[in-house]
C-alpha positions as a Markdown table, in Angstrom:
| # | Residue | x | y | z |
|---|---|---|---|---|
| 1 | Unk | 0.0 | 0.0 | 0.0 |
| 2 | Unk | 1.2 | 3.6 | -1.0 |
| 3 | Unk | 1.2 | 6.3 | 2.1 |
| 4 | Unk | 2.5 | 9.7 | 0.9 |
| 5 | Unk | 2.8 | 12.0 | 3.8 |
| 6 | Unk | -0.4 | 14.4 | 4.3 |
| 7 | Unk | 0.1 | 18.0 | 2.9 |
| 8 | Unk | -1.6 | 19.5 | 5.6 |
| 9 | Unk | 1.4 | 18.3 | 8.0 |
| 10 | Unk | 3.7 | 20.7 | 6.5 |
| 11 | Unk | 1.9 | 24.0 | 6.6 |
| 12 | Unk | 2.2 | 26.3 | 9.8 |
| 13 | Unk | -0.9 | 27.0 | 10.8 |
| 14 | Unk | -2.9 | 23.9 | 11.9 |
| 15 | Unk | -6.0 | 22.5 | 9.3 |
| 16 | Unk | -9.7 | 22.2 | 9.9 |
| 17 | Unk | -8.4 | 18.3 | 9.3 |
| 18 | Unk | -5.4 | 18.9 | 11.6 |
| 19 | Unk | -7.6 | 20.1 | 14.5 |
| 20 | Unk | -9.9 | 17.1 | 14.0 |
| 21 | Unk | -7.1 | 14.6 | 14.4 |
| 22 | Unk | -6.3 | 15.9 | 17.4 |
| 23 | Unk | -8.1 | 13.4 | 19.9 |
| 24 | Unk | -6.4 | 10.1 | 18.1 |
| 25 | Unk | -3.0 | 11.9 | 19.0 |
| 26 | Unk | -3.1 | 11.1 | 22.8 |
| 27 | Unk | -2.3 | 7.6 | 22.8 |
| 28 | Unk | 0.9 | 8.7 | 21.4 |
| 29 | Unk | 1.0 | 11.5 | 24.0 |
| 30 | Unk | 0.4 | 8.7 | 26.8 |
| 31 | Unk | 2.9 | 6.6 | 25.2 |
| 32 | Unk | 5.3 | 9.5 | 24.9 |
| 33 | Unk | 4.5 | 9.9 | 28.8 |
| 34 | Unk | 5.0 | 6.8 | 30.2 |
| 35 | Unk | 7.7 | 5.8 | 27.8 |
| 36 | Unk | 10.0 | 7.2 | 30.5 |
| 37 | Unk | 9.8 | 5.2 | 33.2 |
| 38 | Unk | 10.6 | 1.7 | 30.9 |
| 39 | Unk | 13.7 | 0.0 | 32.4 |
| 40 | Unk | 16.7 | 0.7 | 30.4 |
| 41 | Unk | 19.3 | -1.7 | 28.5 |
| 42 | Unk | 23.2 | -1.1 | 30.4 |
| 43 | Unk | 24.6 | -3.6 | 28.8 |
| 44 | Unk | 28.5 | -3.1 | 28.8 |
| 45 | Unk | 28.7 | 0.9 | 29.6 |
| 46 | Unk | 32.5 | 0.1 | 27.9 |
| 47 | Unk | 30.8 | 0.7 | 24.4 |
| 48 | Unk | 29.7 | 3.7 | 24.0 |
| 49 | Unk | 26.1 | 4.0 | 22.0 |
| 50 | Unk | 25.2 | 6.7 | 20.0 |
| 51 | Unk | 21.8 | 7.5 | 18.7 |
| 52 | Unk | 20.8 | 9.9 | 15.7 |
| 53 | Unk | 17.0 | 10.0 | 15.3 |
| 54 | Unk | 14.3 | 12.2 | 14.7 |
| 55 | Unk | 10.9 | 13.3 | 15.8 |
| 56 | Unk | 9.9 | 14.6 | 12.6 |
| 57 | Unk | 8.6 | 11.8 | 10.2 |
| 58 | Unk | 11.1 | 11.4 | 7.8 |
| 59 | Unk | 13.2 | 13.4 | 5.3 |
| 60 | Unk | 15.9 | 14.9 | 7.9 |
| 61 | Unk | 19.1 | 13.6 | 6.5 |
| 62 | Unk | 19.8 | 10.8 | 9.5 |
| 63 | Unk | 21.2 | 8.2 | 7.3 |
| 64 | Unk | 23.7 | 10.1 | 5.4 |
| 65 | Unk | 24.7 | 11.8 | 9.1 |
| 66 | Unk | 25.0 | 8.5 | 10.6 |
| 67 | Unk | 27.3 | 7.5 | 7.8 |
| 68 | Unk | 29.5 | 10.8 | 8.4 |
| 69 | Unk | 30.1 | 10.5 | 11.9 |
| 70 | Unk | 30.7 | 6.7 | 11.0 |
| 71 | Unk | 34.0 | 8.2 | 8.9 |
| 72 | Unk | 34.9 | 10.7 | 11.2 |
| 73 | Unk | 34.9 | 8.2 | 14.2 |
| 74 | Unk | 36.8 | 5.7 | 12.3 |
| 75 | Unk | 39.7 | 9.0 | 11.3 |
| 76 | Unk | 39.8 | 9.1 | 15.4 |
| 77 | Unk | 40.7 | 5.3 | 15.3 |
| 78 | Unk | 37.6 | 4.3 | 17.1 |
| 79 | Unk | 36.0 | 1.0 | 16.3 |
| 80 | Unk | 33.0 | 1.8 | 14.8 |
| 81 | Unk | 30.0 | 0.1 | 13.6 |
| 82 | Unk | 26.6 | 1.0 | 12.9 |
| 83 | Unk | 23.2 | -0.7 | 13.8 |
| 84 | Unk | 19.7 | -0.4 | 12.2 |
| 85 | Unk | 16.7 | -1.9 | 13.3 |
| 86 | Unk | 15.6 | -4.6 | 10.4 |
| 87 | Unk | 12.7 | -3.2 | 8.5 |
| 88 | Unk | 11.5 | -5.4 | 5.3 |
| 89 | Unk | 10.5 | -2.2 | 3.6 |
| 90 | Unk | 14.3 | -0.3 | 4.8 |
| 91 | Unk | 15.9 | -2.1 | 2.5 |
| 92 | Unk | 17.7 | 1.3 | 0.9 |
| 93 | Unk | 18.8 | 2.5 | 4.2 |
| 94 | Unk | 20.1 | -0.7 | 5.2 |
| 95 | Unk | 22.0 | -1.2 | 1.7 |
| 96 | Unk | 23.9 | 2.4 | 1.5 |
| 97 | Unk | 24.6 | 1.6 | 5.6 |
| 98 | Unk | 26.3 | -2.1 | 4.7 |
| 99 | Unk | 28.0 | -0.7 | 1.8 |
| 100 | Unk | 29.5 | 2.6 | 4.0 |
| 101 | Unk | 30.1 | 1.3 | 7.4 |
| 102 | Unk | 30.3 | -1.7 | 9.5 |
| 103 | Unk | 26.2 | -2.5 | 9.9 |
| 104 | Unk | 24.7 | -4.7 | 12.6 |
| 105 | Unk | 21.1 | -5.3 | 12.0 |
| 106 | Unk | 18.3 | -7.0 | 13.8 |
| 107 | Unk | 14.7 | -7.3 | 14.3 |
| 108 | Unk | 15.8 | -6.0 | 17.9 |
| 109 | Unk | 18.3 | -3.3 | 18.6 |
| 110 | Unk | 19.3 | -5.1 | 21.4 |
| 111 | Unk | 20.2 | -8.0 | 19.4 |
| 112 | Unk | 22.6 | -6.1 | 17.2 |
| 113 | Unk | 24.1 | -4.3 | 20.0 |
| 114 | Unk | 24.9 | -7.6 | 21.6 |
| 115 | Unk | 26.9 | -8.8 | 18.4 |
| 116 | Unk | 28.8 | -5.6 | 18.3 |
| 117 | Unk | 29.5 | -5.8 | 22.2 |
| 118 | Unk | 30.9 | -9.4 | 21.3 |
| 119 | Unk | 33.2 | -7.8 | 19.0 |
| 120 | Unk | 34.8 | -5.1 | 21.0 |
| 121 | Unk | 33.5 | -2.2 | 19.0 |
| 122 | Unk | 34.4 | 1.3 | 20.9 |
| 123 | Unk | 31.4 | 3.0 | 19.6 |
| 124 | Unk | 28.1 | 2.1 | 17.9 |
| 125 | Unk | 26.0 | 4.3 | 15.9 |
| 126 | Unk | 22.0 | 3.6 | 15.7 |
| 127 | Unk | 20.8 | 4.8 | 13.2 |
| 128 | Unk | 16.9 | 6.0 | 14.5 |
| 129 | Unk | 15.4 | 4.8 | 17.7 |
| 130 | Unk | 15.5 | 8.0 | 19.7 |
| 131 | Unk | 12.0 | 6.9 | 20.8 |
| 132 | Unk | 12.9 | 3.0 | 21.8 |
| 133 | Unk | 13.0 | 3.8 | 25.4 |
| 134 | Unk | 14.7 | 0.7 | 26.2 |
| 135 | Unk | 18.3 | 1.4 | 25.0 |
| 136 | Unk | 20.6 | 3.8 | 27.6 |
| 137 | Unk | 22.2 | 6.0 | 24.7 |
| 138 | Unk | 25.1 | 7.9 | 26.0 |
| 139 | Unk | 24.3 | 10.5 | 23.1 |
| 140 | Unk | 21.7 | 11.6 | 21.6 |
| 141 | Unk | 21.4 | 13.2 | 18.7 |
| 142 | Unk | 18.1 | 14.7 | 16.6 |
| 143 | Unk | 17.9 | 15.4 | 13.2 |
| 144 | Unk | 15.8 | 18.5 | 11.1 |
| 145 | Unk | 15.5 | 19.4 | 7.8 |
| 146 | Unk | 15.7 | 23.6 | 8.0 |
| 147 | Unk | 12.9 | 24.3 | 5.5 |
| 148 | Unk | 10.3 | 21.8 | 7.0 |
| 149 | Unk | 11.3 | 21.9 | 10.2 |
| 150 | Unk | 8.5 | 20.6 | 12.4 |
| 151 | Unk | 5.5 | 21.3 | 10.0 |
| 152 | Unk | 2.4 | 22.3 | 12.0 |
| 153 | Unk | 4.3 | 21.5 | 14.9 |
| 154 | Unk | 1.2 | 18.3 | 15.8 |
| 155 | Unk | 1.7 | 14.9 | 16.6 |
| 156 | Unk | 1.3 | 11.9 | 14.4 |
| 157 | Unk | -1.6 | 11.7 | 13.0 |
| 158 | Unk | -2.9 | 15.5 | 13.2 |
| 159 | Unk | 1.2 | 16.4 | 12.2 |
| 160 | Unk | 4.3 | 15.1 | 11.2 |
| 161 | Unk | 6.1 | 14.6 | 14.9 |
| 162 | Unk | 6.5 | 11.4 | 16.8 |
| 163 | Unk | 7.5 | 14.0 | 20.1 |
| 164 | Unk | 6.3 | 17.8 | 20.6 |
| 165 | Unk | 9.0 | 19.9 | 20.2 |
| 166 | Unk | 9.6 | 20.4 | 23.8 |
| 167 | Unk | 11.0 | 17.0 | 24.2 |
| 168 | Unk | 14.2 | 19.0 | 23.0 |
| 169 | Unk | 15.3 | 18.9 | 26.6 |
| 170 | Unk | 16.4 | 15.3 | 26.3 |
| 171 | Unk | 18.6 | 15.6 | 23.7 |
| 172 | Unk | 22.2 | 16.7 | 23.7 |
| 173 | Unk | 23.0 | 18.1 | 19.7 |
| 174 | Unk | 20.4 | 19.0 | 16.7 |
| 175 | Unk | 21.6 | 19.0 | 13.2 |
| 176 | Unk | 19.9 | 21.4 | 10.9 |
| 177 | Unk | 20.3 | 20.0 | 7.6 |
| 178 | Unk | 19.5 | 22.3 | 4.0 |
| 179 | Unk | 20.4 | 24.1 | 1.5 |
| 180 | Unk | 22.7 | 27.5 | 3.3 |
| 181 | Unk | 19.2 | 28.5 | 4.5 |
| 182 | Unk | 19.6 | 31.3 | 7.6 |
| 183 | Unk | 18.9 | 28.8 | 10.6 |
| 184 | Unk | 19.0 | 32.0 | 13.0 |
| 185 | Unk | 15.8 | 32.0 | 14.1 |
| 186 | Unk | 15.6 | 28.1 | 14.4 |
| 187 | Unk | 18.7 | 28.4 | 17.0 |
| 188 | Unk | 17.0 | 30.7 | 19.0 |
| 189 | Unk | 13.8 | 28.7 | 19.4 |
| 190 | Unk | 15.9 | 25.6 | 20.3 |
| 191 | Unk | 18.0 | 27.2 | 22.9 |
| 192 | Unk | 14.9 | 28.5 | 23.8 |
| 193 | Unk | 14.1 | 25.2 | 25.1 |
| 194 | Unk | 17.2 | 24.0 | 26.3 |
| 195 | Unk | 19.8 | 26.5 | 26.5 |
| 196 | Unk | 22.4 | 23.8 | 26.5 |
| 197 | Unk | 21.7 | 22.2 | 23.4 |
| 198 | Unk | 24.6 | 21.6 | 20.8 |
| 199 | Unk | 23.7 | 22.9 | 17.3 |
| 200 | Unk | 25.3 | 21.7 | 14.0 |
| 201 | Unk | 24.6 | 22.9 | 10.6 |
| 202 | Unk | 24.5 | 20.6 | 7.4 |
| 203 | Unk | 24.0 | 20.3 | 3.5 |
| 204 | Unk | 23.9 | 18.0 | 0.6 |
| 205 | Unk | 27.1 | 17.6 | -1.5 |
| 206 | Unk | 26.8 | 16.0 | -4.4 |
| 207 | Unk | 30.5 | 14.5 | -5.7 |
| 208 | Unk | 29.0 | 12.9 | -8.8 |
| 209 | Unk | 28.2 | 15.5 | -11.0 |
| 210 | Unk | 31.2 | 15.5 | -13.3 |
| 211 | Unk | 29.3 | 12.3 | -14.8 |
| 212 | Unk | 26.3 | 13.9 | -16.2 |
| 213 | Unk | 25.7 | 16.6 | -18.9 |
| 214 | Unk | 24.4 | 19.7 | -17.6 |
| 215 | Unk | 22.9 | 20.8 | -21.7 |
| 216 | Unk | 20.3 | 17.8 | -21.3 |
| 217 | Unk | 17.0 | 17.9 | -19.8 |
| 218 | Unk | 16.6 | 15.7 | -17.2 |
| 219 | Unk | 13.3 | 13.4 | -15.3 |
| 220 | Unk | 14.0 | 13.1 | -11.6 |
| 221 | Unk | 12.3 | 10.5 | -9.8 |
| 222 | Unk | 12.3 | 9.8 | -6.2 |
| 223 | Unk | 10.8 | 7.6 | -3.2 |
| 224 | Unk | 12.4 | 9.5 | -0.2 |
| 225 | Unk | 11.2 | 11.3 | 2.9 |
| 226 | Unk | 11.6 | 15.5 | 1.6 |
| 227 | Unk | 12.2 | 14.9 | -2.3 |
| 228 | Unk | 11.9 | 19.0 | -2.1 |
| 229 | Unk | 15.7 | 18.3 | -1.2 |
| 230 | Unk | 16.8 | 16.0 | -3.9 |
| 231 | Unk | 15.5 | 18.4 | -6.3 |
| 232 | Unk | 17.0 | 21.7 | -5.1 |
| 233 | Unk | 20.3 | 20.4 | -4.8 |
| 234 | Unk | 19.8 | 19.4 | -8.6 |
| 235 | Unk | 19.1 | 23.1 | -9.4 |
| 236 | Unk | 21.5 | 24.5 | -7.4 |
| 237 | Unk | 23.8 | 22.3 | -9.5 |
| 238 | Unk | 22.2 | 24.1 | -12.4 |
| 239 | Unk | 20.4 | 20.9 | -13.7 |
| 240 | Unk | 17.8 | 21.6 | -16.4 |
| 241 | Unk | 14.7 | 19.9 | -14.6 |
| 242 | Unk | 11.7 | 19.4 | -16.9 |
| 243 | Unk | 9.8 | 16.6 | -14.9 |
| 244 | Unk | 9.1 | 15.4 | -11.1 |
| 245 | Unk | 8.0 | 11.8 | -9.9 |
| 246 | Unk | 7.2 | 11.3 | -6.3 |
| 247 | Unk | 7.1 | 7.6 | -5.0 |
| 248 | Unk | 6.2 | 7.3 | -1.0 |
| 249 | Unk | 9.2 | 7.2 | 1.5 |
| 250 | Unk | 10.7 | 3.8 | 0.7 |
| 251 | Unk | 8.8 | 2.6 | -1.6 |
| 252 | Unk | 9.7 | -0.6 | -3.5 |
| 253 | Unk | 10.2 | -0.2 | -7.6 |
| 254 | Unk | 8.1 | -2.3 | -9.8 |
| 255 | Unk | 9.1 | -3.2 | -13.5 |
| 256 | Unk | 6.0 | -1.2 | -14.3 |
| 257 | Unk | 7.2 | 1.5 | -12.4 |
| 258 | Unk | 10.6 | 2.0 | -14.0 |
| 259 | Unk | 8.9 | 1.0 | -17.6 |
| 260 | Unk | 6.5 | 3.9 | -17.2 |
| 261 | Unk | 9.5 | 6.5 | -16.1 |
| 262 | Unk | 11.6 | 5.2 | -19.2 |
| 263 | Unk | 9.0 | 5.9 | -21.5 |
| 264 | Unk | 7.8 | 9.2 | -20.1 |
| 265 | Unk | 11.7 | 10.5 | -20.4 |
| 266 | Unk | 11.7 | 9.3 | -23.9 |
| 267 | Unk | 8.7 | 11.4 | -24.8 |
| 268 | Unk | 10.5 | 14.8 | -23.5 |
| 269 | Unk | 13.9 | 13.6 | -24.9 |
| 270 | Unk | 15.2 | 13.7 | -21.0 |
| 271 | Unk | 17.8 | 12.0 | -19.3 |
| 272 | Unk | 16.7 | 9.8 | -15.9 |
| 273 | Unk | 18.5 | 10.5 | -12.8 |
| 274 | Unk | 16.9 | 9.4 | -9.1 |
| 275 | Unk | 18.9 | 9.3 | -5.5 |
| 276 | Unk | 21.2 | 6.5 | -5.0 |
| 277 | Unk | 18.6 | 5.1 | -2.2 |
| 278 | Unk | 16.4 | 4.6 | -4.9 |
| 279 | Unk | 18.6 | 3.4 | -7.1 |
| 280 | Unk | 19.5 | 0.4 | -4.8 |
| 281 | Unk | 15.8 | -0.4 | -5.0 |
| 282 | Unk | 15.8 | -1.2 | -8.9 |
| 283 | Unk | 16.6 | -4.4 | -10.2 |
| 284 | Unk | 20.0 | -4.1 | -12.2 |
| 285 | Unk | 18.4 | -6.0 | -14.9 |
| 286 | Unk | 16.4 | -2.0 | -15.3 |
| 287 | Unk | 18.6 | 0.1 | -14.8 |
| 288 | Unk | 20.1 | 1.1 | -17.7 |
| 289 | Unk | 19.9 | 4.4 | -18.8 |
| 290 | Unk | 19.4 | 5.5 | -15.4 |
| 291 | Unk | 22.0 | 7.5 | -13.1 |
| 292 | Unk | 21.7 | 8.5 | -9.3 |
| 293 | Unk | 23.0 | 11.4 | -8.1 |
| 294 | Unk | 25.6 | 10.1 | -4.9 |
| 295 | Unk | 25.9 | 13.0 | -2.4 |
| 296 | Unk | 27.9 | 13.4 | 1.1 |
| 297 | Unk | 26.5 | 14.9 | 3.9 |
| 298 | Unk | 29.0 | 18.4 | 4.8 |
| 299 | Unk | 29.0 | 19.7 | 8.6 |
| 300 | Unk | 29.9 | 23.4 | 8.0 |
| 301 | Unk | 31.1 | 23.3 | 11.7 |
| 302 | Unk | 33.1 | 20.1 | 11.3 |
| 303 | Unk | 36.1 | 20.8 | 13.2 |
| 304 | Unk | 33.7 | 21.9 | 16.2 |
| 305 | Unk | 31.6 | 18.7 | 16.0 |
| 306 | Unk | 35.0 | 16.1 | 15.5 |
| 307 | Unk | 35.8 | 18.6 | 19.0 |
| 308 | Unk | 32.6 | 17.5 | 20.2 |
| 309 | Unk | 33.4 | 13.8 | 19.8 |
| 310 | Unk | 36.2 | 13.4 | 21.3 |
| 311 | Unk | 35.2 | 15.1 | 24.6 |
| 312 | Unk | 32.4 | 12.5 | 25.1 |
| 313 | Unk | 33.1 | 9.4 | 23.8 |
C-alpha cells in the first residue's frame, strides 16, 4: 500500500483536518509519557552508544549523518560500527549503511548491540530509535531538515512529529540540515528550550556530478522522505529539470514503475536521474539508462563537531 505523507502536515498553521485529528493523537502522548519510566538496556557501559534520530517523520538527513560521523569516528581510530533496526520495507537505508560502514542489523536493537559488544566495538552508531525507550544512549542526537522543520508542529496523525517539540530537553546536539538557508531563528527557538543544546549545521554535496551533462533535460524520480531536497540540490547544480516523480518514503520499484519512467523521459527527450537510495531499490536488470545522483552529507562546523566527539566518547 502507498502512504504519501499528508500535505496538511507541512503548513504552519494547523488545518480544519489537523484540529480534527487531534483526539487520536493522545495515545501517542500517553505513550510518549510513560515511555520514560521503561527499564533501560546497560549492557556493557565500555561501548559507548550513539543514537541519531528524529521526531519529525522522515526526510531529515539521518542516514547520510550516521554515515558521516561513521567516517569521522573511524579517522579518530575508534571501532565503529553501525546498527539499524531490520525493516522489510528499509531495504535502501540498510544497503547504503552495509556498503559505507560496518552494519549490525536486527529485528531488535538489542540484538545487534549484543553482536557488536561481542566484538569489542568502541562505539556504535543507531541509526533511529530516539524513541525505543529501552536502549541507555550515552548521546543523543536529533535530526531536522531547515525548510520543514516541524511542520504544524502536531503529533502523528494531526502532524508530522513522533514527540512535541519540547522534548528537546532530552537531547544533547540537533543538526539542521538544507540548502545555506539562515537557521538564525531556528537556533533561537531551540535554545529557547534547552539553553544547552549543541547545534550543527548541514547540507547536501553531491560528488558525482562530473558524470552527467548539464545541456540535457533531465526526469528526476524519487521515493524519499523530503524529495523537495533532492530536487534543489539538482538546481543548485544548475540541472535543467523538466519533470518530477514522487514515490512514498521507501517505496519498493516495480518493473512497471521504472517502464513507465523510461518511457515518459523518452517522450520529453530527458535524461533519468533518481537518488542512489532509490537506485538500490531497482533491479540491475532495469537500470540502464538511469543514473543516481551520490551525495555526502558536509558539517559546515566540522572541526567543532570532530571537537565535540572526542570530549564525550
Amino acid at each position: 500500500m502507498k502512504f504519501y505523507k499528508p500535505k496538511f502536515w507541512d503548513y504552519k498553521r494547523r488545518s480544519i483536518l489537523s484540529y480534527l485529528l487531534l483526539p487520536f493523537t493522545f495515545p501517542l502522548v500517553i505513550n510518549n509519557f510513560f515511555f520514560k519510566f521503561k527499564k533501560k538496556n546497560t549492557l556493557n557501559q565500555k561501548t559507548r552508544k550513539v543514537c541519531i534520530g528524529n521526531i519529525y517523520v522522515g526526510g531529515t538527513g539521518k542516514t547520510p549523518l550516521v554515515i558521516k560521523i561513521y567516517k569521522i569516528l573511524k579517522k579518530l581510530k575508534f571501532k565503529t560500527a553501525t546498527i539499524k533496526k531490520y525493516y522489510r520495507n528499509h531495504v535502501d537505508e540498510q544497503e547504503l549503511l552495509n556498503k559505507n560502514t560496518k552494519l549490525y542489523c536486527q529485528k531488535k536493537r538489542s540484538l545487534s548491540l549484543h553482536e557488536a559488544i561481542k566484538d569489542d566495538m568502541d562505539v556504535v552508531i543507531f541509526d533511529d530509535g530516539l524513541q525505543d525507550r529501552s536502549m541507555n544512549y550515552d548521546l543523543k542526537f536529533v535530526c531536522f531538515n531547515n525548510k520543514k522543520w516541524i511542520g504544524n508542529g502536531q503529533l502523528i496523525p494531526a502532524g508530522p512529529l513522533r514527540e512535541k517539540i519540547e522534548s528537546i530537553t532530552k537531547y544533547d546536539a540537533v543538526f539542521l540540515n538544507g540548502n545555506e538557508n539562515d537557521n538564525s531563528n531556528l537556533k533561537l527557538l531551540l535554545k529557547k528550550y534547552n539553553k544547552d543544546i549543541k547545534i550543527f549545521e548541514t547540507n547536501y554535496h553531491p560528488i558525482n556530478t562530473d558524470e552527467f551533462d548539464l545541456t540535457k533535460k533531465y526526469v528526476i524520480f524519487s521515493g524519499i522522505g523530503n524529495p523537495e531536497s533532492f530536487k534543489q540540490t539538482l538546481i543548485k547544480k544548475k540541472f535543467n529539470i523538466i519533470k518530477e516523480i514522487h514515490f512514498p518514503d521507501h517505496y519498493n520499484y516495480t518493473q512497471k514503475d521504472i517502464d513507465k519512467i523510461k518511457i515518459q523521459a523518452k517522450n520529453l527527450d530527458a535524461q533519468i536521474i533518481t537518488t542512489e537510495k532509490d537506485y538500490i531499490k531497482i533491479n540491475p536488470d532495469e537500470n540502464d539508462n538511469i543514473k543516481f545522483l551520490k551525495i555526502e552529507l558536509e558539517v559546515t562546523n566540522e572541526d567543532e563537531l570532530i571537537n565535540y566527539l572526542q570530549q564525550n566518547i
